[in-house]
N, C-alpha and C positions, 0 to 999 in steps of 0.2 A: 735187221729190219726185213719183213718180210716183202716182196717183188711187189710192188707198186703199190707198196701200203697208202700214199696218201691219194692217190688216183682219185680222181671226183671227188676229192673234199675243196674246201675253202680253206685258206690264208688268207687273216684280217693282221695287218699293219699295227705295231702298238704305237703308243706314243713316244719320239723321240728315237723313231727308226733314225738312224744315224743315215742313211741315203734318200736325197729328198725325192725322189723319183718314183719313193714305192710309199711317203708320207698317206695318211690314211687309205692305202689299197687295200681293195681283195680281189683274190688272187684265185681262179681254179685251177687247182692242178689236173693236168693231163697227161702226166706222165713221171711216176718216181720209182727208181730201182736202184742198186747200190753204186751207179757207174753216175747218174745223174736225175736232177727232176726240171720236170718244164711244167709252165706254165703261164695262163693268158690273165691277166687284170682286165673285168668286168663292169671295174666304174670309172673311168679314164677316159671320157670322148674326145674327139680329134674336134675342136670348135670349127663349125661352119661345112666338116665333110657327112655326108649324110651318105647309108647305102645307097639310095636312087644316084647321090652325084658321084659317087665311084662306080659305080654300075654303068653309067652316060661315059666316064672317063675310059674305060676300058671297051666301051665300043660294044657293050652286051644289050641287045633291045629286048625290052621288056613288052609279055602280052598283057601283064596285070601292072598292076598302082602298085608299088612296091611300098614296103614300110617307111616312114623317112626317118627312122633309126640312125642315130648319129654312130661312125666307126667309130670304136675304139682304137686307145694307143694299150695294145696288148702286155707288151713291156720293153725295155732299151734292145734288146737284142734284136739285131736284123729287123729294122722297122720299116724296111721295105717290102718283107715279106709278109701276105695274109693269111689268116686264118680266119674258118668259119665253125665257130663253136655251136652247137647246133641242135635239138630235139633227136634219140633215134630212131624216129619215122620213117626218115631219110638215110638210107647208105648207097655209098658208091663203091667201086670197087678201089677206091683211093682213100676210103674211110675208116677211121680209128676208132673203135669204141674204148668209151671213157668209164662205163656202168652208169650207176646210175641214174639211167636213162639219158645218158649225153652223148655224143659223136664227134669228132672233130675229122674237119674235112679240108685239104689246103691245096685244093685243085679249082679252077675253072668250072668244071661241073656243076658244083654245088653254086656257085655265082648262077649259073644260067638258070639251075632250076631255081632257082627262091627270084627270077626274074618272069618264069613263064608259069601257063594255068594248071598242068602238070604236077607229078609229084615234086613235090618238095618240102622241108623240113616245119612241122608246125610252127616253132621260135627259132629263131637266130639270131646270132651278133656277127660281125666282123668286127678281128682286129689285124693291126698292124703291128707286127713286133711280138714278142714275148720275152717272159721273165725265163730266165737260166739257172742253173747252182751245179755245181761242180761235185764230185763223190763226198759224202759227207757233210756239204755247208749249210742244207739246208736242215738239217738234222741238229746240227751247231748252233745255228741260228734260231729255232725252235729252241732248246736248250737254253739257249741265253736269252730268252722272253723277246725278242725281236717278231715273233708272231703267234698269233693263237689259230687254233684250228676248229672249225666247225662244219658240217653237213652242209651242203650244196640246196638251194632248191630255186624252181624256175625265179621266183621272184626276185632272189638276188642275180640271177645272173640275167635272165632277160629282160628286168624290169626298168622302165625309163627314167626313175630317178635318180640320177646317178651319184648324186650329190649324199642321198640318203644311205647306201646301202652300205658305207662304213657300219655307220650307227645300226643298222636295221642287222646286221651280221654281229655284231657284241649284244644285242638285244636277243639274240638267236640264243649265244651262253650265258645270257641272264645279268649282262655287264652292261651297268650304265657309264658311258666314258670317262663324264668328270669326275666317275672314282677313280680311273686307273691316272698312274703315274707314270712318265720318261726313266722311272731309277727304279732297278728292279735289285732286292740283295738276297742273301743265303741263308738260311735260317737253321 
C-alpha cells in the first residue's frame, strides 16, 4: 500500500460494526502509512459543548462571534486531547497538511485564530480524541467489509447535520442503507 494512500479520504461505518463507538461514523483519515492510520470522526458531537464554550473554558477571548459549532468526539483514543480539522487557508507552523484541501492543526494557535478578526481558517471543526489502527488493521478491516471508503468534501465534514452525514456519505457511493446488510460473505 502505497504512503498515505487513504489520507483525506472518508471511512463510512457499515452496519453491524461489531464496536458500538464507531456505529454509523465517518471517519477522515489524516493519516495512513504502513506503521499506522489515524483519524478524526466528523459526525459525533460532544451534546451541550459548543466551540465558543471550549474556547470560554480554556480562557481564549474572542474579538469576533465565533461559530457555535458543537465539538466533536474525534474518536476513543486520548479524548483529552484536541484537534482542529480545518480549511488550508490556514497554516501554522505546527500544521499538517491532509491534501485535499484540509490541514489538521493540534496547537493553541489555531484555537486563538478561529477566535480573533485575523487570519484564520475558512471552516473548521474541533475534536476531541481520535480514532487509531495499528500496522495492517485498518487494511483488515476494510477487507472484512467493516467500512467503505469515499472522497472527503466540505459538506460532510463541516456540515452541521450531524445526524445526516452517515446517510449523506453512502448516498456519495450511490448506496441507499436499507440495502446494505450487518453479514457480508465470499463469493
Amino acid at each position: 500500500m502505497d504512503q498515505g494512500f487513504l489520507a483525506g479520504q472518508l471511512l463510512i461505518a457499515m452496519p453491524g460494526i461489531s464496536d458500538p463507538r464507531f456505529e454509523r461514523a465517518v471517519i477522515l483519515i489524516c493519516a495512513h502509512d504502513d506503521e499506522h492510520a489515524m483519524g478524526l470522526a466528523v459526525n459525533r458531537p460532544v451534546e451541550g459543548l459548543s466551540v465558543p464554550d471550549l474556547l470560554e473554558r480554556l480562557d481564549i477571548q474572542s474579538e469576533i462571534r465565533a461559530r457555535p459549532d458543537l465539538v466533536l468526539i474525534g474518536g476513543p483514543v486520548e479524548r483529552e486531547r484536541g484537534f482542529v480539522l480545518h480549511t488550508a487557508d490556514y497554516h501554522s507552523e505546527h500544521s499538517i497538511e491532509l491534501g485535499n484541501g484540509y490541514t489538521l492543526t493540534a496547537t493553541r494557535d489555531v484555537l486563538e485564530a478561529l477566535a480573533q478578526a485575523g487570519p484564520h481558517p475558512r471552516r473548521a471543526l474541533l475534536a476531541l480524541g481520535y480514532a487509531g489502527w495499528g500496522s495492517g488493521q485498518l487494511e483488515n478491516e476494510i477487507k472484512e467489509n467493516v467500512w467503505l471508503v469515499c472522497d472527503a468534501d466540505d459538506t460532510l465534514i463541516f456540515g452541521a447535520d450531524h445526524a445526516a452525514k452517515w446517510t449523506r456519505a453512502l448516498a456519495k457511493l450511490g448506496i441507499d442503507p436499507q440495502f446494505l446488510s450487518s453479514t457480508a460473505g465470499r463469493a
